[in-house]
N, C-alpha and C positions, 0 to 999 in steps of 0.2 A: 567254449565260452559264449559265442555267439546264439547254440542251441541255448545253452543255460540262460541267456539272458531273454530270451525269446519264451522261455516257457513260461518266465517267471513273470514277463507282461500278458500271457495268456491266461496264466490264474490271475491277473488283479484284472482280468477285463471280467473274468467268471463271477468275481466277486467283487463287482466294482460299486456296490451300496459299502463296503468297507472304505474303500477307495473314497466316496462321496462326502461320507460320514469325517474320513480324517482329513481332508481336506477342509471339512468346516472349521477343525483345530485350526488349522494353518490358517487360515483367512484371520477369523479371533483371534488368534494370537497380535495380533498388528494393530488393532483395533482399541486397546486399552478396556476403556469402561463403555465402548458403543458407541456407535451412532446409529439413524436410523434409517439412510440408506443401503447401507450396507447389510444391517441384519435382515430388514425388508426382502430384499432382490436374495440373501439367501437363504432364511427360510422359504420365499417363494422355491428356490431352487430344491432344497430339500423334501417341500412337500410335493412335486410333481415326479420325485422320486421316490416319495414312498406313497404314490397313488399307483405304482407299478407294481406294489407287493400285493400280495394275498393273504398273509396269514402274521399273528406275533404273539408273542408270550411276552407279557407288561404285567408287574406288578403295581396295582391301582391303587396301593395304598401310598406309591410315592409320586405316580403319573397324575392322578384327581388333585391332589393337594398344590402339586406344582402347578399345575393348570391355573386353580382359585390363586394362587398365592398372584400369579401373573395378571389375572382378571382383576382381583382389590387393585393391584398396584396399577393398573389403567384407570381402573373407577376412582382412585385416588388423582392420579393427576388431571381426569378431567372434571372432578371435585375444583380443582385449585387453579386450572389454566384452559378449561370450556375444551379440550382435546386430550387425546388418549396417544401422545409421541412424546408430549413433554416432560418423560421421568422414563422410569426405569422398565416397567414390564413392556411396553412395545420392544422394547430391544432385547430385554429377555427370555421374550416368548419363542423365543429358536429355541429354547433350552429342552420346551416338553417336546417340538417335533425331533430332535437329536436321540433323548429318549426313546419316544416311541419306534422310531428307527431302529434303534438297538434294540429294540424287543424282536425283529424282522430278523436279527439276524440269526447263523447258528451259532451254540457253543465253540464251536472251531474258529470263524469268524469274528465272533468277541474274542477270543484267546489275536489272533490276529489283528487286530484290531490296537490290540492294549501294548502288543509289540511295537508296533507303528509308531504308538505316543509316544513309546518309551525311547524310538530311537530318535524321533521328533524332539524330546526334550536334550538327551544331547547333543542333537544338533543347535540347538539356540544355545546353551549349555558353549559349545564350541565355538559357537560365532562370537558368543560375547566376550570370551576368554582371548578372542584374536585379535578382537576390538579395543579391546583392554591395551593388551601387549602394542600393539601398531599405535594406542594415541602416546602409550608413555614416549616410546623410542624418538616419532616422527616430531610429537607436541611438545613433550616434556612435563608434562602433565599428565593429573591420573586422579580416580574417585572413583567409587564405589561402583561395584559393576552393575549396571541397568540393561542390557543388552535391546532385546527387541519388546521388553517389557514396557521398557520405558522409565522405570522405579527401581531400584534397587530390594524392597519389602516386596515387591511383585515378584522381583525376577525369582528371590531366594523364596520363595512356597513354590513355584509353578517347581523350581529344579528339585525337591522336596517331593514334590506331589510323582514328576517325573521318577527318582531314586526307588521311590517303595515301589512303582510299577514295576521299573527294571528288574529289583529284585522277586517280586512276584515272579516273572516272567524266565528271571535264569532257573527260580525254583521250582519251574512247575515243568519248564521245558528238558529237549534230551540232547544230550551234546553231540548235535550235528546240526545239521544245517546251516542257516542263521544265527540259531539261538547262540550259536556259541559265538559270536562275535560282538553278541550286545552283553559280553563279559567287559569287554574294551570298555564301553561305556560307562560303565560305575566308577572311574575317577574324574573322567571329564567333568557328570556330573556333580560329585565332592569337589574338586577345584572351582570350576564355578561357583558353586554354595557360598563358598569357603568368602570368595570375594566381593558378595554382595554384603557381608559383614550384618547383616541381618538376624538380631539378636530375637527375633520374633520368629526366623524359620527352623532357626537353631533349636529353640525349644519346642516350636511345634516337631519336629525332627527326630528330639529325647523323646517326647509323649508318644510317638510310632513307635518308637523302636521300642519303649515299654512294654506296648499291647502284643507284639512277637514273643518278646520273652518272656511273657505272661502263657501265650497260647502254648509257649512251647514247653514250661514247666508243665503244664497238665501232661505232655506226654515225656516226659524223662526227668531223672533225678536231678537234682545240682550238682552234682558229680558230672553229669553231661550240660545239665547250665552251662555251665561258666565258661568253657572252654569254646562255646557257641556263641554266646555272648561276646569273651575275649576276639576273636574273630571278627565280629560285625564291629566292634569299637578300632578293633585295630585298621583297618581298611581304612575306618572315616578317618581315624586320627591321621594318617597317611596321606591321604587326599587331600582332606581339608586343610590339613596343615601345610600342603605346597602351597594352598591357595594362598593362605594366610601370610606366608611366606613370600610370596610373588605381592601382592597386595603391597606388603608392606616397603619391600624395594621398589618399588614402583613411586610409592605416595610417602613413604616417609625419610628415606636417604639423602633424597636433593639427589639424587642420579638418577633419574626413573631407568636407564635404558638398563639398566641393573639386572631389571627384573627379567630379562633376554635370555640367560644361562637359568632361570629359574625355571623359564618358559618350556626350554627345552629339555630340563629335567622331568618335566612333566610329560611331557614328547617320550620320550623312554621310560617312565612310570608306566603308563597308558600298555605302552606295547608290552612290560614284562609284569602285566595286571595279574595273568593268569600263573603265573611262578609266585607268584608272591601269595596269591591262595593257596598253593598247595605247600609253600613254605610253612605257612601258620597253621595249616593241619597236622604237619610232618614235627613241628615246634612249638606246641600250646603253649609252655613256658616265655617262647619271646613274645607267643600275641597277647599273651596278659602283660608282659612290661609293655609293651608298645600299647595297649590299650590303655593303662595305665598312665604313662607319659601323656597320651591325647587326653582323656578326663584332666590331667595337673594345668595342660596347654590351654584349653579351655577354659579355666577361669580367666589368663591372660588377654581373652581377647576381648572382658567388659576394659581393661586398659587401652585398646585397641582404640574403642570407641566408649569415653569415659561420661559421653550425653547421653548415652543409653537409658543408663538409672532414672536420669532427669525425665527422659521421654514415656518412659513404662509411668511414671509420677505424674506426667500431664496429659496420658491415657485414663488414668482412674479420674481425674479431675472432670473430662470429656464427657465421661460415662456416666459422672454424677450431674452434670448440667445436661445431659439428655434422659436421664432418672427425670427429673424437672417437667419435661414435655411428655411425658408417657400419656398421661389421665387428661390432657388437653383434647383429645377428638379421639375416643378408643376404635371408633368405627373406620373411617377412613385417615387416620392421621391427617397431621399437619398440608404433609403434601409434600411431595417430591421436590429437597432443592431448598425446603423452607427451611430445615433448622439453622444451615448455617447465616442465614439471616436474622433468625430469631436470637440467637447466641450475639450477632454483631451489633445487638440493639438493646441484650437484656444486661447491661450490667457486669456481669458475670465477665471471666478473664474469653478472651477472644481466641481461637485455636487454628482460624486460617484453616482451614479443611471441609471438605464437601461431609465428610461421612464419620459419624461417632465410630469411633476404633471398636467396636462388639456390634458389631453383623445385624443378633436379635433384637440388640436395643434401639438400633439407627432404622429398622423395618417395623417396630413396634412404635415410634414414635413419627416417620412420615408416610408409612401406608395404615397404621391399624393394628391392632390386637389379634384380627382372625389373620390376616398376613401373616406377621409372626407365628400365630400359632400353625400356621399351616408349614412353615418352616421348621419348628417342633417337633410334627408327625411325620415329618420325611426323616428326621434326624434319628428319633425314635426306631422307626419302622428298619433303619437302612443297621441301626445296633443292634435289633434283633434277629438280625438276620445272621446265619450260621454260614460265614464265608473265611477264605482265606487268610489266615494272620496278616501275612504282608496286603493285601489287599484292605482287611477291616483298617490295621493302621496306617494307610495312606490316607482314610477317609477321616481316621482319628487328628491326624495332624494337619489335615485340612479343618476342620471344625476348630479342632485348639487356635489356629490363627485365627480365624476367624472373631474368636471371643476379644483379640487384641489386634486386631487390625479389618482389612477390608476386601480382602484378596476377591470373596464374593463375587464383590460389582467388578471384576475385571472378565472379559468374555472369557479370552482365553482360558487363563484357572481355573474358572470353575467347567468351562467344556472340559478339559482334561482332566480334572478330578471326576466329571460323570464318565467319560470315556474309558476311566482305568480303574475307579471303583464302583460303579454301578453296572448290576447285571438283573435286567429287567426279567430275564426267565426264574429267577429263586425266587418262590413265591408267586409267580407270577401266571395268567389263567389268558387263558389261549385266545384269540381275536380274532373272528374271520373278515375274508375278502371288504365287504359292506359297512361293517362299522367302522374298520380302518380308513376306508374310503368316506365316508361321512366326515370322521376328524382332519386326516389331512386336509379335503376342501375348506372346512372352515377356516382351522389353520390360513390355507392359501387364500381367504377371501382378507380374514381381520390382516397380513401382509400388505397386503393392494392396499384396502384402506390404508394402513400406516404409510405410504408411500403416496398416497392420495395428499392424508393431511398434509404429510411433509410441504410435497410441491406444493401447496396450497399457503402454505406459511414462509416461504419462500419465494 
């Protein structure tokens, strides 16, 4: 055990830009929507590790675009507040050094890499579920799981985003090693989901799993459909519905500590994950009832949370009062941080939020039109690319939330959405030592500046 664990720290020291890379997860992750000490000191940190490398394979038609998109949204905030910290692109400009990083690495490393997140998101996945469980019993209280996210709409995309990697990753990998143990994972993750009641990651979630069984009919009949399908529904239904279950002995009984025996049926779900797959192989017939049950279960849980409808309703409202601001400054928008002042002044009903719930519309309206659009060509560029079912729809159900909420501006999510569906080598034109080394230092200078302003403003 001892050699095992010893080798296994000798490969992460061999490939410890992996190591680098998913540690930036974990930092973001904690972080919410940024700040700008923090991304400062580690994109510094990042670029002085990728001024070690020599060579990358970057696709330039998502690396340029996200660069500009980060540059308007600086020239936008120092449009609006005479510096380039106060809004969103200083703290998102880790995003393109993370990228370019991942262009350094190799296919085997991205393939490791995406393992990582994936066992990274059940572990937040687990901690929040613990957290959950411990305030019902100790507090007697209980609501919606937010775990390290901080949000409940957060936590439930980032475990979403996390699920289709896992599954990427069990379907690409070979039953040994590791890989067979991030089978474990795929309920924790469905439990978690399940109880941030997040009717926004749910559907982003249906629109993944779509784009699978879309890919997957071009390769077999409906005859083999179905039975593949029944399968992936039956698992969620299974999962999700502990959560759902726990959840609701928790927060709706008046016993919360209820939910204790629920906790630990999930405790032995977890361990007998892997029998339970080869049951629904060995009995197609139960995992269509049982998939079936989960689709009926499912409309139950707009009862669950009966302001949901109301809330999807005061989403299109949001979206039509920042329709309103579009054609007001197409060049660098309003400005980072302005609309919700603009709403609190114009009339119009008041929504109490930083960010119009559609991603393209809240960046088209306080950075600009080319922002957005340069938002557009990553989106475009990253659908045209011929990659992985489970992989295209992780990036599908990232983008679907996106159109109805904000997950975006959260660090975390969106690192782990580039970390597990972005792979800068498809498409992508090789980089030597020198140019790379140009972009990192700049990178590392505009850093220092943000860290300059900051202390300066402080």
């Amino acid at each position: 055990m001892v050699r095992s664990i010893g080798d296994r720290l000798d490969y992460l020291i061999d490939h410890y830009l992996v190591v680098c890379i998913f540690l930036s997860l974990f930092i973001l992750t904690w972080v919410g929507v940024g700040n700008i000490p923090a991304s400062a000191l580690l994109g510094l940190i990042l670029c002085a590790a990728g001024l070690l490398q020599q060579s990358a394979q970057v696709d330039l038609w998502i690396l340029v675009p996200l660069i500009l998109y980060n540059l308007i949204s600086m020239a936008s905030s120092y449009a609006t507040y005479g510096n380039i910290v106060e809004g969103y692109g200083a703290m998102q400009s880790v995003f393109p050094v993370i990228y370019l990083l991942m262009a350094c690495l190799t296919d085997r490393e991205l393939y490791l890499l995406r393992q990582m997140c994936a066992v990274w998101a059940g572990a937040v996945a687990a901690a929040g579920v613990s957290q959950f469980v411990w305030q019902a019993v100790t507090l007697g209280s209980a609501g919606r799981l937010e775990g390290f996210l901080g949000n409940a709409n957060a936590m439930g995309i980032f475990l979403v985003i996390g699920w289709f990697s896992l599954m990427q990753c069990v379907s690409e990998g070979e039953e040994k090693d590791w890989n067979s143990f991030l089978i474990y994972i795929e309920p924790i993750l469905l439990i978690g989901l399940a109880m941030t009641l997040s009717m926004g990651s749910f559907a982003a979630m249906a629109a993944g799993i779509l784009v699978v069984l879309t890919a997957k009919k071009k390769q077999c009949s409906y005859k083999d459909l179905f039975p593949y399908a029944c399968r992936i529904l039956a698992k969620a239904s299974l999962g999700m519905g502990t959560g759902i279950l726990t959840y609701l002995a928790a927060a709706r009984t008046g016993v919360p500590w209820s939910c204790l025996p629920l906790f630990l049926y999930g405790l032995v779900l977890v361990r007998c994950w892997r029998k339970f797959g080869l049951f629904l192989r060995c009995y197609p017939k139960a995992a269509a009832l049982i998939a079936v049950c989960g689709l009926l279960a499912a409309g139950g849980t707009i009862l669950i949370r009966p302001s949901s409808i109301a809330t999807f309703s005061e989403r299109l409202e949001m979206m039509g009062n920042g329709l309103s601001y579009l054609t007001q400054n197409p060049v660098l928008g309003v400005g980072p941080y302005q609309w919700r002042l603009l709403n609190l002044n114009d009339g119009h009903k008041y929504f109490n939020t930083w960010h119009i719930h559609n991603i393209l519309l809240h960046v088209g309206v306080e950075f600009g039109w080319i922002a957005m659009a340069m938002l557009i060509v990553i989106v475009v560029r990253c659908c045209m690319k011929k990659t992985e079912p489970w992989t295209k729809a992780g990036f599908t159900a990232f983008c679907f939330h996106n159109m109805i909420d904000t997950s975006f501006f959260y660090m975390g999510i969106m690192a782990l959405n580039m970390m597990t569906t972005g792979n800068p080598h498809n498409g992508g034109r090789k980089k030597e030592g020198p140019a790379l080394k140009i972009l990192f230092s700049a990178f590392a200078v505009m850093f220092a500046m943000d860290l300059y302003y900051y202390i300066g403003m402080t």
